[in-house]
ROLO-743155 format. One record per residue (C-alpha): y negated, z, x negated. Coordinates in steps of 0.2 Angstrom, whole numbers, plus 5000, padded with zeros to 4 digits. Layout:
YZX ...
! end
This chain:
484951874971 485252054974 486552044985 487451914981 489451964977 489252134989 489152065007 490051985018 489451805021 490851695024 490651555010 492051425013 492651454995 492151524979 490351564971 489951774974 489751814956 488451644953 487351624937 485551584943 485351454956 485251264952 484251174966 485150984964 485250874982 486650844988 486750654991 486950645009 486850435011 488450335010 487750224996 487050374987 488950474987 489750294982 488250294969 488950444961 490950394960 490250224953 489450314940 490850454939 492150284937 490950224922 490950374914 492650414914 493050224909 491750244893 492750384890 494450334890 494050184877 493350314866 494850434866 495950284867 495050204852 495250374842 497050404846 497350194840 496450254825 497450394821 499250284825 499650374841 500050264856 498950374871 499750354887 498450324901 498350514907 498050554889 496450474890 495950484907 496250674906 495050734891 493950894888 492350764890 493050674905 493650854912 491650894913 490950734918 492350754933 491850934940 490050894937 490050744947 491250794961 490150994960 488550884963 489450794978 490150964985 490950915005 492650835003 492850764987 492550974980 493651044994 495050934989 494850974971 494851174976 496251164988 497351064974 496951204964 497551344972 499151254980 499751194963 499351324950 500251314936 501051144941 499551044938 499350954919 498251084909 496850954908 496650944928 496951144932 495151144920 494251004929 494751124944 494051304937 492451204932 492151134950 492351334955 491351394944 489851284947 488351334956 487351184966 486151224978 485151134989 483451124985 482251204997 481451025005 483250975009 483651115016 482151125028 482650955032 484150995039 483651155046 482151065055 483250925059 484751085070 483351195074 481551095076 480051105065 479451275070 481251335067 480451485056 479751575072 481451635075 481551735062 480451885054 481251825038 482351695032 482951695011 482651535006 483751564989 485651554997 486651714994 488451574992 488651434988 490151324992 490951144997 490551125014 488851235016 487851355009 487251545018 485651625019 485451805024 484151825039 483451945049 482851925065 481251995076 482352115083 482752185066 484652105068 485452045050 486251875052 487451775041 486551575042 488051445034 487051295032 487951115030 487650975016 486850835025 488050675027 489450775024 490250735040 490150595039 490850565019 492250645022 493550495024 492750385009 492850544998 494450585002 495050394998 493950424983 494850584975 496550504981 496150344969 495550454955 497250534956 498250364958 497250304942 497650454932 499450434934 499550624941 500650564955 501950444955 501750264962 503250294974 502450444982 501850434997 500350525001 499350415017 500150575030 499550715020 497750625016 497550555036 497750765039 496450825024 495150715033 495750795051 495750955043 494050925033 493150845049 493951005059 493051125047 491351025047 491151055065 490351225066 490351255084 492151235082 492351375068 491051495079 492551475093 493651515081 492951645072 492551725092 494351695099 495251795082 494051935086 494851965102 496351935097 496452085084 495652185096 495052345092 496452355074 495452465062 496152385048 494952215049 493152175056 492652005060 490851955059 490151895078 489551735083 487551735087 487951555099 485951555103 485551485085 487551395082 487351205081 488651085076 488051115055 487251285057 488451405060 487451615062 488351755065 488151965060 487851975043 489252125036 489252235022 490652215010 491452194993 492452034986 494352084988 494552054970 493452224968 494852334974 495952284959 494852444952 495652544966 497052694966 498752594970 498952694987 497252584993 497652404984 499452434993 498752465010 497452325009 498952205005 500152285016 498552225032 498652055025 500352005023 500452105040 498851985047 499951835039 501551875050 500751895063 499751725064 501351655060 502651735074 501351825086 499651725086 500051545084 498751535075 498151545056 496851535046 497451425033 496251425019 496651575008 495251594995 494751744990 493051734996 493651735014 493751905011 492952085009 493252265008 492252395016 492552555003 491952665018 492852615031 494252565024 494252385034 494552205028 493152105033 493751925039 492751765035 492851565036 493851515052 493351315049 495251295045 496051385057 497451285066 498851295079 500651335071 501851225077 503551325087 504651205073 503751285059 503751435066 505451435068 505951345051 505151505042 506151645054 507651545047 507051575032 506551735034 508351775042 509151705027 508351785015 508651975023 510551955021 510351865004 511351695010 510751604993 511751445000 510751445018 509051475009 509351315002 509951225014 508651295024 507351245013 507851065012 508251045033 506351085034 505550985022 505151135008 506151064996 506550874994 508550814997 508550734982 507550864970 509050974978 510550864974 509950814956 509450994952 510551094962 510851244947 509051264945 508651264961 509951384963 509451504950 507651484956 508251544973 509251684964 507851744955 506751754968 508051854980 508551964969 506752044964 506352044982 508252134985 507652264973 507452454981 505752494987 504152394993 504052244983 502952254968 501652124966 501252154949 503052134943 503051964936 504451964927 505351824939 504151724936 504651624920 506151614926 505751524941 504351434929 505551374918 506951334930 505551204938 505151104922 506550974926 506050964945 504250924940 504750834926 505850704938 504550634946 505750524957 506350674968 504550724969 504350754990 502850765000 503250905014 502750895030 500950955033 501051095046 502251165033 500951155020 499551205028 500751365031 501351385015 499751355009 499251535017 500851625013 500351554994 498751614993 499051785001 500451824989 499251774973 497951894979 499252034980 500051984962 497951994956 498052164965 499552234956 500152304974 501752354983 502152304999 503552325009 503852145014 505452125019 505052275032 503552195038 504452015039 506052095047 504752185060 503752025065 505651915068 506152065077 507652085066 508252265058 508152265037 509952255032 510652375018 511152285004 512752384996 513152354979 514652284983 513452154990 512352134977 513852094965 514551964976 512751894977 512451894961 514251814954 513751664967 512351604959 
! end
């Protein structure tokens, strides 16, 4: 697998650095994928009577997440929800990258595991499903097809191609019956959660999980994503700073999706770069991000790594994965301009109030933890107020904020489920701004945010920053 981690190849998440392939069918029948949570739910059973049996022994009294939650049961769970892939994996990767350090140690490793496995399809299942889009003599459109996948991922899997005329194509090819899983595997993962006690009873989830099964059946559709990818081509133009692969419609079905194959690194490479080149590959992103959000209205929500490369030659970011790209809403929009308003004159009371008037932050988590919520707000503007492009790499807000949200996470009655444009949004804004701490870069964001609201950066006197300070 030569190539695999250099090129551009648009997996849907996660696997460019992959150990040696592991051909394992993904079970495409709706009995077959209820088969395996049966047996995932026996597993996990067996092994809560054993821990809980253990922990008896010993005189503790285990709570039901203690045994639900184990190193053992933390492996059966990634294995079986790996060997799945499609929903039940996508769920389990986006959880993990929207929560971070929120989520109970235990889950955060069932997470990392999922990432880090390496599921193929075998090669007779893939020709099924290639004979089943393309026809039987589908390999007389190629001079060569790799049979061996250069990425793996939750949705599909993509094969580097070359075609008579000597062209290099990217072929993302999709699980079989993953379209049609999607709703029973989401209601699956949700249960798994419910039973583990990770969210509370009171919480009501049935909004965000009728839009993951939009979302997931959005991103399954791979003439849609082709459109997509298409129409966010034209609308960057000729901007040297990214490259988007193109669409090859002629071989595009509803689960094959082909398109140019590009060169490139995985982002995570130019960690190894001067600062001047991390800082100006950051500075495109957040940029991209802004402009999606007030120019575009419309953003690519889905900010793994992986949907990205870097081209050391040219400079250029290349652009992968438009399965969840989505329409931003003028009301979200405009909830983060406030926001973004707010935060440029440092109006610590209006952030909050802000934040709770669009759904960011639960009423009640503000009302029964209005210091902390203060102070975290505090913490945050006044690193961001500092002089100079904001440093990335600077953490040292970042316990404070952590520590400041133990009693929110640990009041599991204020807990709030905001509204899901928001987090699809804040989803992105999230990602991008983990990749920039990975990257150690500095970028002037409140430039670039103050540019995209069409609002001047106010000076901040130290008069002001006094008066700021005393308030919180």
């Amino acid at each position: 697998m030569p190539v695999a981690g250099r090129c551009a190849v648009m997996p849907d998440h996660d696997d460019d650095n992959l150990p040696a392939p592991r051909g394992r069918a993904v079970p495409s029948g709706r009995l077959a994928r209820l088969g395996t949570f049966g047996r995932l739910a026996g597993g996990v059973a067996g092994g809560m009577l054993a821990e809980g049996a253990r922990r008896l022994a010993a005189g503790e009294r285990p709570t039901m997440g203690d045994m639900m939650l184990t190193p053992a049961n933390a492996t059966r769970i990634a294995d079986r929800l790996s060997h799945l892939r499609g929903a039940a994996m996508k769920l389990g990767q986006m959880i993990s990258m929207d929560a971070g350090d929120l989520l109970p140690p235990e889950l955060s490793t069932i997470m990392a595991r999922m990432r880090n496995q390496a599921y193929r399809m075998p090669p007779q299942q893939l020709d099924g499903v290639l004979k089943a889009e393309w026809g039987r003599d589908w390999r007389r459109r190629f001079r060569h097809f790799e049979a061996s996948p250069i990425a793996a991922a939750s949705i599909g899997q993509v094969h580097r191609a070359t075609l008579p005329d000597g062209r290099l194509l990217a072929i993302k090819v999709q699980y079989p019956g993953l379209r049609e899983s999607i709703d029973a595997d989401v209601d699956n993962v949700a249960t798994l959660l419910r039973v583990s006690n990770l969210l509370p009873a009171t919480m009501d989830i049935a909004p965000l999980l009728t839009e993951a099964k939009r979302q997931l059946a959005e991103e399954a559709d791979y003439r849609r994503e082709g459109e997509q990818m298409r129409a966010y081509g034209e609308r960057l133009g000729d901007d040297p700073r990214y490259l988007v692969p193109t669409l090859d419609p002629a071989l595009t079905t509803d689960r094959v999706l082909a398109m140019s194959f590009v060169e490139g690194r995985p982002v995570e490479t130019l960690a190894d770069e001067p600062q001047d080149i991390r800082d100006r590959a950051m500075t495109a992103l957040v940029d991209l991000v802004l402009r999606e959000l007030f120019a575009f209205g419309m953003m690519q929500t889905d900010p793994n790594f992986a949907n990205y490369r870097w081209q050391p030659d040219t400079g250029r970011l290349v652009l992968l994965d438009f399965g969840a790209t989505r329409s931003v809403p003028a009301a979200t929009a405009a909830s983060y301009r406030g926001l973004i308003e707010a935060g440029l004159v440092h109006d610590r009371d209006r952030i909050r109030d802000l934040a709770v008037a669009n759904g960011f932050l639960g009423e009640q988590a503000a009302m029964a933890h209005r210091p902390a919520v203060d102070r975290i707000i505090a913490a945050v503007d006044d690193a961001m107020a500092r002089p100079g492009p904001f440093d990335f790499g600077d953490r040292a807000f970042v316990p404070v904020v952590r520590e400041e949200a133990r009693a929110l996470v640990a009041d599991r009655t204020t807990w709030h489920v905001p509204h899901v444009e928001t987090l699809f949004v804040q989803r992105k804004v999230s990602g991008t701004a983990l990749l920039a701490a990975r990257l150690k870069s500095r970028v002037d964001v409140r430039g670039l945010a103050a540019a995209a609201i069409g609002m001047a950066v106010p000076d901040r006197s130290p008069d002001q920053s006094m008066v700021a300070n005393q308030s919180a």
